[in-house]
py3Dmol code that shows the C-alpha trace and the ligand (Angstrom):
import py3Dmol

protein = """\
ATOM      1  CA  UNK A   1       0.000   0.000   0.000  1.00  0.00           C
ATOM      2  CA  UNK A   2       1.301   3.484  -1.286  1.00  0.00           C
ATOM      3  CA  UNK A   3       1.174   6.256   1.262  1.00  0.00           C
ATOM      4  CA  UNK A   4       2.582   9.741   0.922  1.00  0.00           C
ATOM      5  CA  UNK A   5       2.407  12.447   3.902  1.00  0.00           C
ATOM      6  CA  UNK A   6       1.269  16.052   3.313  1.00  0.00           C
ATOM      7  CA  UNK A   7       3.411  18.992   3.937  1.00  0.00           C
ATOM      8  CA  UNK A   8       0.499  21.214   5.086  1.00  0.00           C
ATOM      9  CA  UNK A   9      -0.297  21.862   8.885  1.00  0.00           C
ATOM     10  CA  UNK A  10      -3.707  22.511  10.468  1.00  0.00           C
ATOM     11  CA  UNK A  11      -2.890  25.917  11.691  1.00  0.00           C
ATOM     12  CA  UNK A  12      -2.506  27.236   8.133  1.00  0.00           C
ATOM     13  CA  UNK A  13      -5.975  25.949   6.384  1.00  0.00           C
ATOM     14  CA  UNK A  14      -8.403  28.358   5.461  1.00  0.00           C
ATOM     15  CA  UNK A  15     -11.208  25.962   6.175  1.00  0.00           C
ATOM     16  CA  UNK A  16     -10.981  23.319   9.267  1.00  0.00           C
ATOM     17  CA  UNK A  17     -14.285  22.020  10.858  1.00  0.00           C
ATOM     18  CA  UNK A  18     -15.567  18.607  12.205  1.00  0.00           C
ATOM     19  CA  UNK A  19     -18.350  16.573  10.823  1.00  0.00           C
ATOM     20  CA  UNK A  20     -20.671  14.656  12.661  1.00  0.00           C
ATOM     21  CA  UNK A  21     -21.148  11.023  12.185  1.00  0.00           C
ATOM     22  CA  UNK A  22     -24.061  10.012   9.351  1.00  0.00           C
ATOM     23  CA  UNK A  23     -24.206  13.566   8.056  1.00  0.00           C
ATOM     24  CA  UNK A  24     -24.163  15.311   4.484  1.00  0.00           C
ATOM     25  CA  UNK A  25     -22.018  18.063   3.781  1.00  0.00           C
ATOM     26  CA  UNK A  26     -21.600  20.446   0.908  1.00  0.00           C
ATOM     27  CA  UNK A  27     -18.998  22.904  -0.047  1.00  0.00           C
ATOM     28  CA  UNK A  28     -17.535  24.706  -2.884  1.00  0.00           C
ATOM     29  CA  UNK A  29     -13.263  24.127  -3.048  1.00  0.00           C
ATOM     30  CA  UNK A  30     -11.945  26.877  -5.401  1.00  0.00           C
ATOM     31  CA  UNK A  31      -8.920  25.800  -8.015  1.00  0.00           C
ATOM     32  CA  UNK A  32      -5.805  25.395  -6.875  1.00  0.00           C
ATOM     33  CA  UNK A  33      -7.075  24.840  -3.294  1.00  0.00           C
ATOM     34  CA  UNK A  34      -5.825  21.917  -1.197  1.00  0.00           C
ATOM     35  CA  UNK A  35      -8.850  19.721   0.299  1.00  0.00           C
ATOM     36  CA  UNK A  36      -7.682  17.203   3.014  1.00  0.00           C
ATOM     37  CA  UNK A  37     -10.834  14.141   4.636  1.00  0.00           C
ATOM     38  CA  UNK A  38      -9.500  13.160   8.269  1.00  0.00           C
ATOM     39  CA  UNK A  39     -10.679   9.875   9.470  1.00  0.00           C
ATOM     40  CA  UNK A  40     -10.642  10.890  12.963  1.00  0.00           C
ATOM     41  CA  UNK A  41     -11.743   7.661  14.531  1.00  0.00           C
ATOM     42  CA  UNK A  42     -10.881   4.876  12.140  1.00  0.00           C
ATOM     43  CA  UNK A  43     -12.695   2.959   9.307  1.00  0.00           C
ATOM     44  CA  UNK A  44     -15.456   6.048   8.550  1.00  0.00           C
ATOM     45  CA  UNK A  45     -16.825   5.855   4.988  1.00  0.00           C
ATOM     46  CA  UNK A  46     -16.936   9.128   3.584  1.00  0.00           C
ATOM     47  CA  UNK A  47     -18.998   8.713   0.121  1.00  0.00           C
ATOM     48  CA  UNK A  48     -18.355  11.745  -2.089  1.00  0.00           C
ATOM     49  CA  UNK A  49     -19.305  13.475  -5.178  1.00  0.00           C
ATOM     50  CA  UNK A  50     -17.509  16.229  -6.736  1.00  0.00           C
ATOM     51  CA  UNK A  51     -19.352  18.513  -9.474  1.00  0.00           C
ATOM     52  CA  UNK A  52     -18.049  20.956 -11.606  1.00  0.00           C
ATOM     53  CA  UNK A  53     -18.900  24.569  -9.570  1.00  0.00           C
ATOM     54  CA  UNK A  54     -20.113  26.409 -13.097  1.00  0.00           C
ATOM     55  CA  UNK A  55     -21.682  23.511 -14.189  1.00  0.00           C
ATOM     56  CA  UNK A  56     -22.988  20.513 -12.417  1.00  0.00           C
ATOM     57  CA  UNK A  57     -24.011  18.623 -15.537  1.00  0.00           C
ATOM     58  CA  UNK A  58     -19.764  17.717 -15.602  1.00  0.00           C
ATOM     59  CA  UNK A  59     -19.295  15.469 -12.787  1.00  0.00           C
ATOM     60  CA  UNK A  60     -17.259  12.956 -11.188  1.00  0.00           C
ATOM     61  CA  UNK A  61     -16.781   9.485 -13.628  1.00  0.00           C
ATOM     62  CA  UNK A  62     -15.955   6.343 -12.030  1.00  0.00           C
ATOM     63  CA  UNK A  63     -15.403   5.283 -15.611  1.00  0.00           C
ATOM     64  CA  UNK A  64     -13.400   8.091 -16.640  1.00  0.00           C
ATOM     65  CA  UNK A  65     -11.381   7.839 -14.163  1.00  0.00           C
ATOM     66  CA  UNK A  66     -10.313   3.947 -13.898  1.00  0.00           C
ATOM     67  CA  UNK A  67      -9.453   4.544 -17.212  1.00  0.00           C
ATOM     68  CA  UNK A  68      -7.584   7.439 -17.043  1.00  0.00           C
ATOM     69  CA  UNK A  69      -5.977   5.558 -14.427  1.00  0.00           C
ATOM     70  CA  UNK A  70      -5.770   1.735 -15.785  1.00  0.00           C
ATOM     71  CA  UNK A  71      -6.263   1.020 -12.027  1.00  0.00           C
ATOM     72  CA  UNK A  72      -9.121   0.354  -9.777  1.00  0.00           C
ATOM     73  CA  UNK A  73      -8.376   1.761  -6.443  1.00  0.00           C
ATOM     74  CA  UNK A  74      -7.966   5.585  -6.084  1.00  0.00           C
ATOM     75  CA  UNK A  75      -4.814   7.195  -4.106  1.00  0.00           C
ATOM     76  CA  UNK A  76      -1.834   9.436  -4.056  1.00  0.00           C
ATOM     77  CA  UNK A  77      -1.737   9.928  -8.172  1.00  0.00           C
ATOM     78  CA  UNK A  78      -5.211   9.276  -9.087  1.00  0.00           C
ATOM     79  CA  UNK A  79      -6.159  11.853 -11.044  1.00  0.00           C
ATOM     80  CA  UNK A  80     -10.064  11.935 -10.220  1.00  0.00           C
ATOM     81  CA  UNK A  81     -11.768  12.672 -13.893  1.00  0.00           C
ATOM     82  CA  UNK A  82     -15.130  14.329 -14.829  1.00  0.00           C
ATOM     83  CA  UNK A  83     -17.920  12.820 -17.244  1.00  0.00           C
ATOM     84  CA  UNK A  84     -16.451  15.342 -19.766  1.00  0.00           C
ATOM     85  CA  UNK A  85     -13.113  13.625 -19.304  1.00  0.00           C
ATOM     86  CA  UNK A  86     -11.465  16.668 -17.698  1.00  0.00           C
ATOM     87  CA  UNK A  87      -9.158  16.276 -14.408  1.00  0.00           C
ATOM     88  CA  UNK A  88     -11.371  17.311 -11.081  1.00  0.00           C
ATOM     89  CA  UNK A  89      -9.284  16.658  -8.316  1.00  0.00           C
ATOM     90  CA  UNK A  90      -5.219  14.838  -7.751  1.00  0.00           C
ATOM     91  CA  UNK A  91      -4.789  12.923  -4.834  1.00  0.00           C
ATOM     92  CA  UNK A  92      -1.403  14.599  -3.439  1.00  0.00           C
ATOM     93  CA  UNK A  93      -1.341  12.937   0.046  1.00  0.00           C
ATOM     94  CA  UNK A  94      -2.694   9.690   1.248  1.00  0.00           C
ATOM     95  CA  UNK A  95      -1.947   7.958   4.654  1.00  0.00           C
ATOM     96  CA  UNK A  96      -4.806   5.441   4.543  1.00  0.00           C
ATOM     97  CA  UNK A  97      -3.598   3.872   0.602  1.00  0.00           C
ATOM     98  CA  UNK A  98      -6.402   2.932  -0.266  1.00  0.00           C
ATOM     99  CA  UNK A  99     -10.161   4.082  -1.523  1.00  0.00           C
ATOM    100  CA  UNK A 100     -12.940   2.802  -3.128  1.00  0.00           C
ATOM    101  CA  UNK A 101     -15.117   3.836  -5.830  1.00  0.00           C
ATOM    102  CA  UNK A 102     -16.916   0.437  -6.794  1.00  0.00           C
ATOM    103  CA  UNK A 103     -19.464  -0.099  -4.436  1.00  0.00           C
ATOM    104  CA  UNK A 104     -21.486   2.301  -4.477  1.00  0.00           C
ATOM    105  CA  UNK A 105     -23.561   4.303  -1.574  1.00  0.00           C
ATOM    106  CA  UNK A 106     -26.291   2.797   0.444  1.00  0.00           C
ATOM    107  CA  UNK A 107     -30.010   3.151   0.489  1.00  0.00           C
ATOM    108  CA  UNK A 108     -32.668   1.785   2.057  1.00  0.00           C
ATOM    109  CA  UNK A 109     -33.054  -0.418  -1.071  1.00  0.00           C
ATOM    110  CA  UNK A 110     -29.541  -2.305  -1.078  1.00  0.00           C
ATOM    111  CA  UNK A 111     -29.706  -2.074   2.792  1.00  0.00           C
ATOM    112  CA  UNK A 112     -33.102  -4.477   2.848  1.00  0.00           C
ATOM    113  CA  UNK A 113     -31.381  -6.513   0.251  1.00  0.00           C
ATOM    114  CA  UNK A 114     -28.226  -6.871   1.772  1.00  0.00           C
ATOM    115  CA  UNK A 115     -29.066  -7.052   5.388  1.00  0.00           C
ATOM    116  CA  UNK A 116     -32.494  -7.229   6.262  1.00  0.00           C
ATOM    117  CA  UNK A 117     -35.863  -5.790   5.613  1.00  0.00           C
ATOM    118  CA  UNK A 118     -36.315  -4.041   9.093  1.00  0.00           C
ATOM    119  CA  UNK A 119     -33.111  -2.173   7.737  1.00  0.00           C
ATOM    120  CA  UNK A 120     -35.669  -0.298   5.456  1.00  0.00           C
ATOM    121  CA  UNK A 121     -35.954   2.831   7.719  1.00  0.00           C
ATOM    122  CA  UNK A 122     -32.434   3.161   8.996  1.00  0.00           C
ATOM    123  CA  UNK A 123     -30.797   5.991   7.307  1.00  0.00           C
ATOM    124  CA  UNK A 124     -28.388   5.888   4.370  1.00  0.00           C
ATOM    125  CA  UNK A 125     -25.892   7.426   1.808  1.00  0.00           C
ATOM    126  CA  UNK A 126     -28.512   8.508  -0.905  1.00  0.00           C
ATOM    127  CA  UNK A 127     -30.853   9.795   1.717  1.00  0.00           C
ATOM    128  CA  UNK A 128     -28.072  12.331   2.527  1.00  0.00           C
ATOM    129  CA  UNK A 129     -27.307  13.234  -0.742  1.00  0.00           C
ATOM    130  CA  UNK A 130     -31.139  13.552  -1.465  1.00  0.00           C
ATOM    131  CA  UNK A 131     -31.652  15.734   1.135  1.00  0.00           C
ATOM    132  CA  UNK A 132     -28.347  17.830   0.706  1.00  0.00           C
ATOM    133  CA  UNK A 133     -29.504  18.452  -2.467  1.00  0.00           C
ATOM    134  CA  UNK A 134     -33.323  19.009  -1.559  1.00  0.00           C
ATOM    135  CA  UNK A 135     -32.115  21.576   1.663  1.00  0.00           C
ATOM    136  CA  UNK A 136     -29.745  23.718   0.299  1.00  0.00           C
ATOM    137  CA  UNK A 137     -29.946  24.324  -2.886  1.00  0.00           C
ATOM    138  CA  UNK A 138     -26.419  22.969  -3.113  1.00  0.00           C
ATOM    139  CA  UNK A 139     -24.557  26.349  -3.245  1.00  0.00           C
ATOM    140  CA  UNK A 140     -26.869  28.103  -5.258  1.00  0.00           C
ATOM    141  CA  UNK A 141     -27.261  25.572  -8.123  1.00  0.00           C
ATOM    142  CA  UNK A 142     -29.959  23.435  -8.857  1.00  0.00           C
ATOM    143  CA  UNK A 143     -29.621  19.497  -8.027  1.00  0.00           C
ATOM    144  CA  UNK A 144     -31.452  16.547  -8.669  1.00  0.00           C
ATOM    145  CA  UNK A 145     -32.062  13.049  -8.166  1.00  0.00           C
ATOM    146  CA  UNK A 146     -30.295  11.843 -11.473  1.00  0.00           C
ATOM    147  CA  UNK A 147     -27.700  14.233 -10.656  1.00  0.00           C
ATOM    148  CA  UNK A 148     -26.654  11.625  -7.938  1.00  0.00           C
ATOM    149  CA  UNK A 149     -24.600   9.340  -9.894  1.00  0.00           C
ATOM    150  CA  UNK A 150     -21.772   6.920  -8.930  1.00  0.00           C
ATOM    151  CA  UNK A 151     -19.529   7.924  -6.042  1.00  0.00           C
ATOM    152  CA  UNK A 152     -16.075   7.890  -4.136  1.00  0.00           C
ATOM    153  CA  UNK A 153     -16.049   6.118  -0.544  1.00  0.00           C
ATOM    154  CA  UNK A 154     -13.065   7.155   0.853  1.00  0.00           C
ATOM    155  CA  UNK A 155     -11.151   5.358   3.322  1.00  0.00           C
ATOM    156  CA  UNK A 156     -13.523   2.158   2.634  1.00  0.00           C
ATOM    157  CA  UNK A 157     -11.742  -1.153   2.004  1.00  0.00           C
ATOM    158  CA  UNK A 158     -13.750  -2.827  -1.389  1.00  0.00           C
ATOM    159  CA  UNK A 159     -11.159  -5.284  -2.563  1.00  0.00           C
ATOM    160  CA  UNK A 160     -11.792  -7.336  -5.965  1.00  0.00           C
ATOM    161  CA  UNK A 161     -10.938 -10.823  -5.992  1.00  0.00           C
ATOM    162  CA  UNK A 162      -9.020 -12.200  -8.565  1.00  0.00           C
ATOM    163  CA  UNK A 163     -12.536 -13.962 -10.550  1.00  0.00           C
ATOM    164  CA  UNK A 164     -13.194 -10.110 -10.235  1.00  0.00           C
ATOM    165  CA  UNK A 165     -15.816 -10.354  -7.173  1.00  0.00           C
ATOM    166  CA  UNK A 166     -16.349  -7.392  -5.053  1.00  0.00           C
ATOM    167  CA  UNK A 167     -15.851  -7.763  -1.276  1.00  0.00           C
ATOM    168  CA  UNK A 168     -16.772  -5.470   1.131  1.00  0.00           C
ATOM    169  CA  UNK A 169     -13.796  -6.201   4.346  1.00  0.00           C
ATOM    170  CA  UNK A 170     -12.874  -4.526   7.315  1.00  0.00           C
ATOM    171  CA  UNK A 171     -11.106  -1.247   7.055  1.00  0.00           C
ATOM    172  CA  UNK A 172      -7.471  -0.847   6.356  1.00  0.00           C
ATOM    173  CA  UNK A 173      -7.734   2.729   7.796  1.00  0.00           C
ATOM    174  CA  UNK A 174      -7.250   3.815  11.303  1.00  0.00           C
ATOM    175  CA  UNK A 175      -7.765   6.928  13.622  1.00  0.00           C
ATOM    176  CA  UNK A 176      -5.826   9.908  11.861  1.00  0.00           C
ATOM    177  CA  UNK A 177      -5.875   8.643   8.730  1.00  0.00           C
ATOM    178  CA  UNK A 178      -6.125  10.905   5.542  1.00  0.00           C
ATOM    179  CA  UNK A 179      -6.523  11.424   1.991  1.00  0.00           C
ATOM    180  CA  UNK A 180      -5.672  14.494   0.687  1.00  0.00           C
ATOM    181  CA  UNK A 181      -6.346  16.204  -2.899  1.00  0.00           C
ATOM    182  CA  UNK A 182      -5.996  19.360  -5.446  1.00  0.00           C
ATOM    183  CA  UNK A 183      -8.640  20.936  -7.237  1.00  0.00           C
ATOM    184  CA  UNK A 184      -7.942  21.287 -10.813  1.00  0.00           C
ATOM    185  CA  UNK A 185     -11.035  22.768 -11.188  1.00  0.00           C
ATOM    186  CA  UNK A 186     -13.967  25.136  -8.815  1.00  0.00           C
ATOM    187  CA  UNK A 187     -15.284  21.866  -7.298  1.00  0.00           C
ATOM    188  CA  UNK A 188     -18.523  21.350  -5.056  1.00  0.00           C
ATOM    189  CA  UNK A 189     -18.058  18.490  -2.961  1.00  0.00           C
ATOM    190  CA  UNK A 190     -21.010  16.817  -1.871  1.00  0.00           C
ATOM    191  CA  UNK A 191     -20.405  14.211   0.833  1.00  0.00           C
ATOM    192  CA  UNK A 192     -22.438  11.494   3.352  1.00  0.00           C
ATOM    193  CA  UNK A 193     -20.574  10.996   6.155  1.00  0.00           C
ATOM    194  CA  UNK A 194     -21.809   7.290   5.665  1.00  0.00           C
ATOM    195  CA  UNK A 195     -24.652   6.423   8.725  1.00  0.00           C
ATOM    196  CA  UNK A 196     -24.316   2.842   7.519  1.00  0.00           C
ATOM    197  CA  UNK A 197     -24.386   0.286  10.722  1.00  0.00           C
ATOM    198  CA  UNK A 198     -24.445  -2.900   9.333  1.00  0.00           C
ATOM    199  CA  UNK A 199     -21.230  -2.849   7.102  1.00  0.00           C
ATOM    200  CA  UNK A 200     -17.777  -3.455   8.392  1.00  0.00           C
ATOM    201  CA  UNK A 201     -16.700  -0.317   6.282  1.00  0.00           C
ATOM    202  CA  UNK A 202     -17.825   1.881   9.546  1.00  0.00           C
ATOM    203  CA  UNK A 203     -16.870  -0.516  11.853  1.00  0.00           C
ATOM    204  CA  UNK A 204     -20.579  -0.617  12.743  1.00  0.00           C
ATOM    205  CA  UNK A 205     -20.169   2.595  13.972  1.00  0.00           C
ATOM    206  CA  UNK A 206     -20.664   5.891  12.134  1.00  0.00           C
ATOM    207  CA  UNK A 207     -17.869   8.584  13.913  1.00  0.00           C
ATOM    208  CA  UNK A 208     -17.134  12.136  12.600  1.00  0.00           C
ATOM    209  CA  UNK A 209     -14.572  13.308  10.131  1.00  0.00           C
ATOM    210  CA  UNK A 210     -12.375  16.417   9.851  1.00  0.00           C
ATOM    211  CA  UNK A 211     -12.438  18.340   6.896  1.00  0.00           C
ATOM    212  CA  UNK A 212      -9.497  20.740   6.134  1.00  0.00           C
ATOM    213  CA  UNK A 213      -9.336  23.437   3.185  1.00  0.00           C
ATOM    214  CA  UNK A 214      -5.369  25.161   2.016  1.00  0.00           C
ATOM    215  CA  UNK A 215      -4.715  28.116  -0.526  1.00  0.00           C
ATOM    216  CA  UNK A 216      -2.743  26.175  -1.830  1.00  0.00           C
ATOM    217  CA  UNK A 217       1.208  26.866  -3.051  1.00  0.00           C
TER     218      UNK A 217
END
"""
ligand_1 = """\
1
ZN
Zn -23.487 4.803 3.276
"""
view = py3Dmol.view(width=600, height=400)
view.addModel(protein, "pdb")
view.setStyle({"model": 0}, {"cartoon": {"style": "trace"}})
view.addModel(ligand_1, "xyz")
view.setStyle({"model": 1}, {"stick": {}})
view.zoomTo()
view.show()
């Protein structure tokens, strides 16, 4: 596992706040800028969408980007790419090594399927980025449902098996941990701080995040 330290220190960021556990979150990161995810208490899934600030129609590609890449698994390097095929984001630091961005978010429907139907009610990833979107107006632009498409779950351990199953394991990451990137573009970042319960990828246990914003160099 590749892992590469940052340079910058939390005393210098322009932005630094905590996020509750199970949460959504929106903000705009300008170009240039420096955008840092702390997992403060070890094996959170943070499932993310990035959009293009002046237009929202260009947004994050899982297929773009494995492609861009010829890799699965995102990290320092990965070059996240937009459905236009433009670069969004570089991840510049990592200290967890490894993200996913094959599984998917939950909802109520894949939590029934996957765990049980009295799951139904219990809260999930595209809940939070429905009602993100729905509550505020996402920075001024206008959001809908098919603009939630395939996202980022950093710090969340989905390895692929060599018949080319997806697995969904314990976490690799651990208190601290954290994934750093550069916007090559204005970027809003839409995340759910995932309130999953019954996946190892939260330890069964949704805990807050940190996130931290730099000027940049
Ligand atoms: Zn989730």
């Amino acid at each position: 596992m590749h892992t590469v330290e940052s340079s910058y220190s939390a005393a210098t960021a322009v932005f630094n706040t905590i996020h509750p556990a199970g949460e959504p979150w929106v903000h705009t990161v300008r170009r240039g800028q420096i955008f840092r995810i702390v997992d403060l208490e070890g094996n959170q899934a943070v499932d993310t969408l990035f959009y293009n600030a002046a237009d929202p129609s260009e947004r994050y590609s899982l297929t773009h980007t494995i492609q861009a890449q010829g890799a699965l698994y995102l990290t320092v390097g990965t070059t996240l790419m937009s459905s236009e095929g433009r670069p969004m984001l570089t991840i510049v630091a990592d200290t967890c090594g490894r993200h996913d961005t094959l599984g998917g978010a939950c909802s109520c429907e894949s939590n029934t399927v996957r765990y049980a139907l009295e799951k139904r009610h219990m809260h999930s990833c595209r809940d939070n980025f429905m009602t993100a979107i729905a509550k505020s107006g996402m920075e001024g632009l206008a959001f809908e449902k098919r603009d939630v498409v395939s996202n980022i779950n950093f710090f969340m351990n989905v390895p692929v098996t060599p018949e080319g199953q997806l697995t969904f394991e314990d976490g690799i990451s651990a208190p601290g941990k954290y994934v750093e990137m550069r916007a090559e573009m204005d970027v809003v970042v839409l995340v759910s701080n995932c309130p999953q319960l019954n996946n190892p990828c939260n330890a069964y246990n949704p805990t807050p995040v940190q996130f931290l914003v730099w000027d940049g160099a």
